[in-house]
C-alpha positions in Angstrom: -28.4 7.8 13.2 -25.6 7.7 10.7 -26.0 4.4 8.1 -22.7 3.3 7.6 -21.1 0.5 5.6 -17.9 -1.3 7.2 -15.2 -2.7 4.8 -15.2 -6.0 6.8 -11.7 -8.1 5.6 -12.4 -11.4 7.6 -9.4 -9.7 10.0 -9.8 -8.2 13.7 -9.4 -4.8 12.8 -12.2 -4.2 10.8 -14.7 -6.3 12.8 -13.3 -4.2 16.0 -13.8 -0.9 13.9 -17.6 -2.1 13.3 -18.2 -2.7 17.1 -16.7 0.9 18.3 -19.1 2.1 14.9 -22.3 0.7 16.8 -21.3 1.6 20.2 -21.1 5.2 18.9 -24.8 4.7 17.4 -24.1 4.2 14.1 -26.5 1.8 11.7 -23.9 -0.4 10.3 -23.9 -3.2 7.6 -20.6 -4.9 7.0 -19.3 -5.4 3.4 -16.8 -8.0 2.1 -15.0 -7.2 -1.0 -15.0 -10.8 -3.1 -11.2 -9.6 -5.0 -10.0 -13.1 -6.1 -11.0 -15.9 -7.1 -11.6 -18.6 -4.2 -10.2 -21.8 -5.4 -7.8 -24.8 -4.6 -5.0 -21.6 -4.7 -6.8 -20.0 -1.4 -4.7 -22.2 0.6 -1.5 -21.0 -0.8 -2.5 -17.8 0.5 -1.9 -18.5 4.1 -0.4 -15.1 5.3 -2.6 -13.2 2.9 -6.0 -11.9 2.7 -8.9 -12.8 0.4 -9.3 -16.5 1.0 -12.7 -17.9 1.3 -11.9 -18.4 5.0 -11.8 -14.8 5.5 -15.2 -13.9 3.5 -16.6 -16.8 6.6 -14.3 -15.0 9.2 -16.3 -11.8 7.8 -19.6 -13.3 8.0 -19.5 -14.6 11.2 -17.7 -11.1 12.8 -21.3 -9.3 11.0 -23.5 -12.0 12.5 -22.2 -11.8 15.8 -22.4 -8.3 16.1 -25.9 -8.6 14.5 -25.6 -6.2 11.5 -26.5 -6.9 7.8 -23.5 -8.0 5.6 -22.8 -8.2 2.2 -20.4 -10.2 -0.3 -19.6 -7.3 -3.3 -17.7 -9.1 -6.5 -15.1 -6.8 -8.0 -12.8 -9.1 -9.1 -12.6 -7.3 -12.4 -11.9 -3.9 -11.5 -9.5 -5.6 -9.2 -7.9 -7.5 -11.7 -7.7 -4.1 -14.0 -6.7 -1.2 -11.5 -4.3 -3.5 -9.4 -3.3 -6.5 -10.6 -2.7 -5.1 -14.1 -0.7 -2.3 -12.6 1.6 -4.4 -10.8 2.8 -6.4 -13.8 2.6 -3.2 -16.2 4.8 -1.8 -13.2 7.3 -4.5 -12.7 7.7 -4.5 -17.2 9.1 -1.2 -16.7 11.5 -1.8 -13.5 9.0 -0.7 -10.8 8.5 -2.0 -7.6 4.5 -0.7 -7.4 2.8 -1.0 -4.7 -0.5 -2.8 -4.9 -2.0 -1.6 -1.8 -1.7 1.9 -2.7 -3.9 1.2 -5.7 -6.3 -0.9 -4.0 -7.2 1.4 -1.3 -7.5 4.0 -3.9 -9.3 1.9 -6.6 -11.4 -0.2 -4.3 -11.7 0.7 -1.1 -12.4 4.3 -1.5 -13.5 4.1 -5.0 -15.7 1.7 -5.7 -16.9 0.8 -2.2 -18.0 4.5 -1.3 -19.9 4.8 -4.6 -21.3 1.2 -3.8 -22.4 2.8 -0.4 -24.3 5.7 -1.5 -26.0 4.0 -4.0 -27.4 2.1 -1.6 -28.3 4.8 1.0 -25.7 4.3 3.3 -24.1 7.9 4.0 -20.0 6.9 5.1 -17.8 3.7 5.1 -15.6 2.8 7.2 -12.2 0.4 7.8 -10.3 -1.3 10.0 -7.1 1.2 9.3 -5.3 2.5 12.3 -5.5 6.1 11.0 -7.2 9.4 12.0 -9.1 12.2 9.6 -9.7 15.8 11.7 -11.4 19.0 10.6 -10.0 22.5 10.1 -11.9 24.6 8.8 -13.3 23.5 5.8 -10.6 21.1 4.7 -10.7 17.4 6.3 -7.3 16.6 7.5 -5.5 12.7 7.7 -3.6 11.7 10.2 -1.0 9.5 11.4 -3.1 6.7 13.9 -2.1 6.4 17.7 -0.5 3.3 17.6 2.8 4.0 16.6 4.0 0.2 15.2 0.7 0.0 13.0 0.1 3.7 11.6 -0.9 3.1 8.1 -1.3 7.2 6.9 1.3 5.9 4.2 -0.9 3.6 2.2 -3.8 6.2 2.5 -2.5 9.5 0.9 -4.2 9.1 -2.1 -7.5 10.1 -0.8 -9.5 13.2 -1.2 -11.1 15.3 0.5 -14.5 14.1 -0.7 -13.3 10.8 0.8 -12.4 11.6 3.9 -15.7 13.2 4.4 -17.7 10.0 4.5 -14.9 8.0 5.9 -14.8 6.8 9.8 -11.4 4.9 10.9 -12.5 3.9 14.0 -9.1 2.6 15.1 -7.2 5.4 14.6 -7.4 6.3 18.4 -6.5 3.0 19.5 -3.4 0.2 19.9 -3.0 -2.7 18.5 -3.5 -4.5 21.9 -6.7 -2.4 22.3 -8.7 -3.5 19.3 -7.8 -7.3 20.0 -9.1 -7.0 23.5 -12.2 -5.1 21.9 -13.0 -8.4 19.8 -12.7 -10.4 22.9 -14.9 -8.5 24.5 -17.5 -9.1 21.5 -16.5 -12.9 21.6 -15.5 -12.2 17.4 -13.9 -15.6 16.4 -11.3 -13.7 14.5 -10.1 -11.9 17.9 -6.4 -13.6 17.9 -6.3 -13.8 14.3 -3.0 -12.6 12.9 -2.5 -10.3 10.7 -2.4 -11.0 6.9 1.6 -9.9 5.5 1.6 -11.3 1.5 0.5 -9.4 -1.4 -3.0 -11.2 -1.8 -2.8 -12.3 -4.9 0.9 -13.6 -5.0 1.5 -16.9 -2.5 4.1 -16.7 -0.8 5.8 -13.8 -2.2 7.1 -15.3 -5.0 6.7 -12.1 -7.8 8.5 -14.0 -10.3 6.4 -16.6 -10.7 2.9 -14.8 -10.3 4.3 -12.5 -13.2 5.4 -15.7 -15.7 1.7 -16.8 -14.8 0.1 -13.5 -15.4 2.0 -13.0 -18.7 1.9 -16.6 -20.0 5.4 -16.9 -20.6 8.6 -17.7 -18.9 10.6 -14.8 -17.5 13.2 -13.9 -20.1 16.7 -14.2 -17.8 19.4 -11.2 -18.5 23.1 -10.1 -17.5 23.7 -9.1 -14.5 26.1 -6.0 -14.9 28.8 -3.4 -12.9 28.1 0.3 -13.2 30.8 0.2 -15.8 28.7 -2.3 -17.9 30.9 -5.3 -17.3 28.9 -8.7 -17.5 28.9 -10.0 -14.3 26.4 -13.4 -14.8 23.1 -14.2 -15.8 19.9 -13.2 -13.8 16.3 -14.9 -14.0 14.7 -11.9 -14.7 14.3 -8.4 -14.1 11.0 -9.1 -12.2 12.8 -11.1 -9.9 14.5 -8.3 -8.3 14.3 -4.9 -6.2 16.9 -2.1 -5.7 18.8 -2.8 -2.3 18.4 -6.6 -3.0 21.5 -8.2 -1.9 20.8 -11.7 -1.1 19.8 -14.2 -3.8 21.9 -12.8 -7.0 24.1 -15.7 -7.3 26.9 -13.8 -8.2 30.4 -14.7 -6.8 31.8 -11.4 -5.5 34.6 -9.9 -4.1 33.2 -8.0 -2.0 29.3 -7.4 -1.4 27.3 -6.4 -4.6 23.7 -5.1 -4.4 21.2 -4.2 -7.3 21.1 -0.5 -7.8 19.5 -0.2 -11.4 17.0 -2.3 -13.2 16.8 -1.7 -16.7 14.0 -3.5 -18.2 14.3 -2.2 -21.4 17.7 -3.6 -21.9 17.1 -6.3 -19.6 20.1 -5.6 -16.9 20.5 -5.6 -13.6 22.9 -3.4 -12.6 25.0 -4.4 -9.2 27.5 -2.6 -7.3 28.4 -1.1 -4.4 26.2 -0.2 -1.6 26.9 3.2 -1.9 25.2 3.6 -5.5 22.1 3.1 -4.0 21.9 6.5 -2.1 20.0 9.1 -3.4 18.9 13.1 -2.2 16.4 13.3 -4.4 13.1 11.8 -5.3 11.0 13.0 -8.2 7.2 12.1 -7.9 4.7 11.9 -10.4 0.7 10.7 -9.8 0.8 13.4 -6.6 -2.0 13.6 -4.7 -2.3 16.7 -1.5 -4.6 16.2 1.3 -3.9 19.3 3.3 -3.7 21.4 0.7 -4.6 22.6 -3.0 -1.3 23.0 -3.8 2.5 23.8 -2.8 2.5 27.8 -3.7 6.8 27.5 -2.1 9.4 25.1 -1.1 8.0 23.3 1.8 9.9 22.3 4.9 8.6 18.8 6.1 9.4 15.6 6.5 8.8 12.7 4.2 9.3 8.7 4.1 9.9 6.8 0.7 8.9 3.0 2.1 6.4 2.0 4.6 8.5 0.8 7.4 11.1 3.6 6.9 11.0 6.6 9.4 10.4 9.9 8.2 13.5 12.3 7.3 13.8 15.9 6.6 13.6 17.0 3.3 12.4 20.1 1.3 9.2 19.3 -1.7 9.1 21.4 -4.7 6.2 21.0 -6.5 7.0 21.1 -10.0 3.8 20.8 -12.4 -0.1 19.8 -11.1 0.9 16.2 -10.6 4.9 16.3 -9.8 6.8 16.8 -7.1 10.7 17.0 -6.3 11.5 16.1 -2.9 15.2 16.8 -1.9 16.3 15.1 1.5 18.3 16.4 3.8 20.5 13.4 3.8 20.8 10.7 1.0 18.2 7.9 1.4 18.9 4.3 0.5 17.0 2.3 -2.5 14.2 5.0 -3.8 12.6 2.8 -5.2 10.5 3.8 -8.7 7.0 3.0 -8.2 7.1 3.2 -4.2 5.0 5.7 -2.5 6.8 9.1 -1.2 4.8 11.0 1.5 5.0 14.1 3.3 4.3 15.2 7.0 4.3 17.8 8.7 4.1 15.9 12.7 1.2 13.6 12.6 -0.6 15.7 9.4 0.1 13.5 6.0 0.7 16.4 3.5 0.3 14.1 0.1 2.6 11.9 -1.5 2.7 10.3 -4.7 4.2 7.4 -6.7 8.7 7.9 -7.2 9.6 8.3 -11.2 12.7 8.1 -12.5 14.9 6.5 -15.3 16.4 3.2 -14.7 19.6 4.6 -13.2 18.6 7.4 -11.3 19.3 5.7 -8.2 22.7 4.8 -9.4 24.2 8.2 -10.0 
């Protein structure tokens, strides 16, 4: 019987993925990570995860379903390998993404070498994804459910990862996995899903930032690509490329940011059509499906989580870089957003967009 130890969020995902786990005979023991501190600020985090509500939502998910559970504090690797990443991020113009770096910090990282110290042979989570064998090489996948495939946020892991990894939901719908904690009489059955960064209320970067660095945000000029001062921004944190809404800035026609130069502490505005870009260049590039890009690949590849996939051709250009060159110019590519590859349902790898601050202006 295989002893495994479920990432349990205080969500209905993860407590359906540890019911499926013990129908299938596993010996499971759920696991809550403790990531923040709970405090009088847990409220503020309403739509996100990690309050102390969730750790009971956890607790009584594990108790119902009769399996041990466990509260693991990593607050400070949390606070190092994400947190700290996002604001180093944001200094330099990034937009990071957070969950990126806690799946592949956290999750996968710590969690799994938590397990096996402990005896427990695999983990598993509540993502709506899919790992497959061929051969000797552990394939991931997109998950069934079309509307809440999360491959994206998971392409950093390896293949020594995958191999004691179960996603139990990656078969399933949405629907499915609610009905599933029904059916269990879980507490957290109709809970809805958490949509914040955890450890910013109410999506307000800006402030979380000023807080984190223990100074005000240091406002700026707003400029055109010709350099023109065009009014004064709050700061460069405040802001993503695309961002249209919220400058301020009487116009004469629409202006959107499409450079953020932190070092000279612009934001650059213009036209919608500076924002479109056919290339991406990728550093921090992880493969799944393979060891390496030996030629130009054909695939396809997505530069945001919500975005579609698009044809394009990846290059790989040194052991950790990548050059992907769409087929047609993509909107906002973002520095610090994720860009994966597929080829159909099979996540090639992906890896984190670099560039200077004007490279999506040119």
């Amino acid at each position: 019987m295989p002893r495994t130890m479920v990432a349990m969020s205080g969500g209905v995902d993860s407590a359906a993925a540890a019911a499926l786990l013990m129908e299938q005979g596993h010996d499971c023991a759920g696991v809550h990570l403790k990531l923040l501190p709970q405090d009088a600020d847990a409220p503020a985090r309403a739509k996100s995860c990690c309050s102390l509500s969730d750790t009971e939502d956890a607790r009584a998910a594990a108790q119902r379903l009769g399996i041990p559970f466990y509260v693991f504090n990593m607050q400070a690797l949390f606070a190092k390998t994400v947190i700290r990443r996002f604001a180093e991020g944001y200094a330099k113009g990034e937009t990071p993404n957070p969950c990126v770096d806690c799946n592949r910090y956290l999750k996968f990282g710590a969690l799994l070498e938590k397990a096996r110290a402990l005896e427990y042979d695999s983990i598993a989570t509540g993502h709506y994804a899919r790992r497959t064998r061929q051969g000797s090489r552990w394939l991931l996948r997109k998950g069934a459910d079309p509307g809440k495939d999360q491959s994206y946020v998971l392409y950093m892991l390896t293949q020594a990862q995958l191999e004691r990894t179960f996603f139990p939901l990656g078969e399933y719908l949405k629907e499915q996995a609610r009905e599933l904690a029904e059916e269990y009489r879980l507490l957290n059955a109709q809970k809805r899903d958490s949509q914040d960064i955890c450890f910013v209320p109410e999506g307000d970067y800006g402030a979380f930032l000023a807080r984190y660095w223990g100074r005000p945000l240091c406002p700026g000029h707003f400029v055109s690509p010709e350099g023109k001062v065009l009014g004064t921004h709050r700061g460069t944190p405040c802001y993503t490329l695309g961002q249209r809404k919220g400058l301020g800035l009487a116009l004469p026609r629409p202006g959107y940011v499409c450079a953020i130069d932190s070092a000279r502490n612009t934001v650059t505005v213009g036209g919608e059509g500076l924002l479109f870009s056919k290339e991406a260049h990728v550093r921090e590039l992880n493969l799944v499906a393979c060891d390496a890009l030996e030629a130009p690949l054909r695939c396809k590849a997505k530069v945001r989580y919500r975005q579609a996939e698009q044809w394009a051709v990846a290059v790989q250009t040194g052991p950790s870089t990548l050059r992907v060159v769409f087929d047609e110019p993509q909107r906002a590519i973002t520095p610090g957003q994720a860009v994966v590859l597929y080829d159909g349902d099979i996540v090639i790898g992906g890896g984190s967009v670099h560039a200077d601050p004007y490279t999506s202006a040119k």
